[in-house]
C-alpha positions as CSV (number, residue, x, y, z in Angstrom):
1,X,-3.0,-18.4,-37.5
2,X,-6.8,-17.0,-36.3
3,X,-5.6,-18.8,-33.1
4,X,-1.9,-16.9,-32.3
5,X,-3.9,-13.9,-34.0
6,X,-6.8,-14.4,-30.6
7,X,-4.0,-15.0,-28.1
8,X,-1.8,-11.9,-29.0
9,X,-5.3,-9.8,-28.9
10,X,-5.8,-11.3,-25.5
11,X,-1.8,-10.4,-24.0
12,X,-2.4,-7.2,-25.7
13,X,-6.0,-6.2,-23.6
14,X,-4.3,-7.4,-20.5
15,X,-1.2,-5.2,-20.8
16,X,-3.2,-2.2,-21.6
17,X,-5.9,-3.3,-19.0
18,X,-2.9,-3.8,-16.3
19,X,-1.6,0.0,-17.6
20,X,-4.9,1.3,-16.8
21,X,-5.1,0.0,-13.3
22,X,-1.7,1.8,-12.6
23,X,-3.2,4.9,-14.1
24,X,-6.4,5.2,-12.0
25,X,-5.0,5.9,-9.1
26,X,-3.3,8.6,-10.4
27,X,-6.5,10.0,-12.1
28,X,-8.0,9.9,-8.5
29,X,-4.8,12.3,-6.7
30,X,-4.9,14.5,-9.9
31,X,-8.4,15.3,-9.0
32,X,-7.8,16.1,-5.2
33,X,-5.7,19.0,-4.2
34,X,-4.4,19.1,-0.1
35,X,-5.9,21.8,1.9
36,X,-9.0,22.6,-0.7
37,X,-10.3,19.3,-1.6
38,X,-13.5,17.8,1.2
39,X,-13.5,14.5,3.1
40,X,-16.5,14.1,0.4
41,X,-14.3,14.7,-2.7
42,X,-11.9,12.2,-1.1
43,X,-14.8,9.2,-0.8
44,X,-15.9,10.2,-4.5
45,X,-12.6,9.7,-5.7
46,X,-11.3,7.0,-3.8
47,X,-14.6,5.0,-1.8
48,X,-14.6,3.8,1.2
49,X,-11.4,3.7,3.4
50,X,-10.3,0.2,4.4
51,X,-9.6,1.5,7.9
52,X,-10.3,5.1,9.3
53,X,-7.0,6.3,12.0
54,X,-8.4,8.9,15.0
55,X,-5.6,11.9,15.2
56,X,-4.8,13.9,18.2
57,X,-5.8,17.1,16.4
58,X,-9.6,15.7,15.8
59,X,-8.4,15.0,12.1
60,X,-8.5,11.2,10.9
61,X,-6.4,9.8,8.5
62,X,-8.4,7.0,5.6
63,X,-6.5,3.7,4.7
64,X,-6.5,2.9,1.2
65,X,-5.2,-0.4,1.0
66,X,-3.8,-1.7,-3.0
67,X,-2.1,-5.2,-1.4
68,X,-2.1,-7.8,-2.4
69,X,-2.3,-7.2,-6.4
70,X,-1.1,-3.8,-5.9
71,X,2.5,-2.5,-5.0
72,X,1.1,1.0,-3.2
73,X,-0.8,2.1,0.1
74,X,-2.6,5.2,0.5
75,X,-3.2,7.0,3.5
76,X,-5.1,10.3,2.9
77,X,-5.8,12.8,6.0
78,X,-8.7,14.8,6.5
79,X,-8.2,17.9,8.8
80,X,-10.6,18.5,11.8
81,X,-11.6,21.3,9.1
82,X,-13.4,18.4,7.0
83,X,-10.6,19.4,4.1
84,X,-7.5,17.2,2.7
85,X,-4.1,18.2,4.7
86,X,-1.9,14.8,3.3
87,X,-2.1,12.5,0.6
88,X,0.6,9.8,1.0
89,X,1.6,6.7,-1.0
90,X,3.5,5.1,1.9
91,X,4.7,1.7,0.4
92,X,7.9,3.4,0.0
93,X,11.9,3.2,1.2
94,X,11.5,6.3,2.9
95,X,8.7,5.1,4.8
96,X,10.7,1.5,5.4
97,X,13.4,3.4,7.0
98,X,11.3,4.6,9.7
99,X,10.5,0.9,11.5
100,X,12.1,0.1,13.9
101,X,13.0,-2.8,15.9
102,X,10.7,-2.4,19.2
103,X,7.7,-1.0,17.4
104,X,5.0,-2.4,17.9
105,X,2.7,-4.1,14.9
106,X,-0.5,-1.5,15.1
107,X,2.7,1.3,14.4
108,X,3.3,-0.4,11.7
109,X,0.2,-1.0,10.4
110,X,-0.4,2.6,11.1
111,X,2.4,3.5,8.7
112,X,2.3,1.2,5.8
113,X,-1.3,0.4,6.0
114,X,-2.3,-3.6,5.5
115,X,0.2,-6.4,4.8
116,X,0.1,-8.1,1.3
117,X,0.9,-11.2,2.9
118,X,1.2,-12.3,6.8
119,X,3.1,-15.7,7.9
120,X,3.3,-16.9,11.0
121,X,6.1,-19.3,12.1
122,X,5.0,-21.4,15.3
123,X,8.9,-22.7,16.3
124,X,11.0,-19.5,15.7
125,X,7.6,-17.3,17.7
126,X,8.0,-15.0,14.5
127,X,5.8,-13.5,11.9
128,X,6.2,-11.6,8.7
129,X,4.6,-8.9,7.6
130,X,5.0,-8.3,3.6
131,X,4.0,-5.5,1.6
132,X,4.5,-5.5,-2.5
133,X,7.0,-2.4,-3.6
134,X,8.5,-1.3,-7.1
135,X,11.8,-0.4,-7.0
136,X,11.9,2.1,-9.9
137,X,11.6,1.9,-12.7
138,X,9.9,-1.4,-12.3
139,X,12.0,-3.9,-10.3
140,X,8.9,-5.9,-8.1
141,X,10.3,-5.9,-4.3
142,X,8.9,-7.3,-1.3
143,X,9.2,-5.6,2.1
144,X,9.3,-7.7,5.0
145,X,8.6,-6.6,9.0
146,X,9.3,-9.6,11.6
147,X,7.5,-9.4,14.3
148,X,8.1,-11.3,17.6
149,X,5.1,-12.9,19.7
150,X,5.1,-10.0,22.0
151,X,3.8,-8.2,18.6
152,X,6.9,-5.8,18.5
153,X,9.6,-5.4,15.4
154,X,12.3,-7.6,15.3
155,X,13.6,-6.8,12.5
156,X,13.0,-5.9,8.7
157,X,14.7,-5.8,4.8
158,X,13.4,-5.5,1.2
159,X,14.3,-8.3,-0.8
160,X,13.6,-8.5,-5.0
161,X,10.6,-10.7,-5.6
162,X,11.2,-14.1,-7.0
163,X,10.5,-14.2,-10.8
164,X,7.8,-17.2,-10.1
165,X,5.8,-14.3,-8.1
166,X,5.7,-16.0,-4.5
């Protein structure tokens, strides 16, 4: 019994633990508000980006990947003014809608920040890009971007996620 009694402790920590992970994030954009909020308040909320993007206007725009455990991407602007203009989860269908076939893969990469998962298949001279998605309320998805070897878009869909996980 002390042994079921352990286990169910164990589930139970690792629910809530999971629960909290979803929460942080959102602890860290409740704390930042676009247009007042510093480059600084930014990196205290959310660290280091993963990738830093130079904009035309002398803004830059910080990567903050959550792939591959995650199912979000953030990409967070900072104005040439040194303050928060955007703050963007873009792991979304309205951002999916916007690849295109001819794009190539640093647009992409520009848009939905860093693959979960990248494949490369030698005889069809294709590879996939994946990101992790929910489809609300919590349907797990998988969007995929084939790229040819030229490193443009062939073509891309969202698919549900297998129930094994891969």
């Amino acid at each position: 019994m002390k042994l079921f009694s352990r286990l169910g402790g164990m589930v139970t920590a690792a629910a809530l633990g999971a629960l909290g992970l979803l929460g942080c994030d959102q602890q860290k954009i409740d704390k930042l508000e676009e247009g007042l909020s510093t480059e600084a308040d930014v990196r205290a909320q959310f660290g280091e980006p993963a990738f830093v993007w130079k904009e035309a206007d002398g803004g830059r725009t910080f990567e903050y990947n959550r792939q591959p455990m995650g199912h979000q991407n953030y990409m967070i602007t900072i104005g040439a003014d040194g303050k928060m203009s955007a703050l963007r989860q873009v792991v979304a269908p309205h951002v999916f809608a916007q690849i295109q076939p001819g794009m190539s893969d640093e647009q992409v990469r520009r848009m939905l920040g860093m693959p979960a998962k990248r494949m490369r298949f030698a005889l069809k001279q294709e590879t996939d890009w994946d990101w992790n998605w929910i489809d609300p309320p919590n349907r797990a998805m998988i969007f995929t971007v084939t790229f040819g070897d030229d490193g443009k878009v062939l073509r891309s869909a969202s698919m549900q996620k297998p129930q094994d996980g891969n």
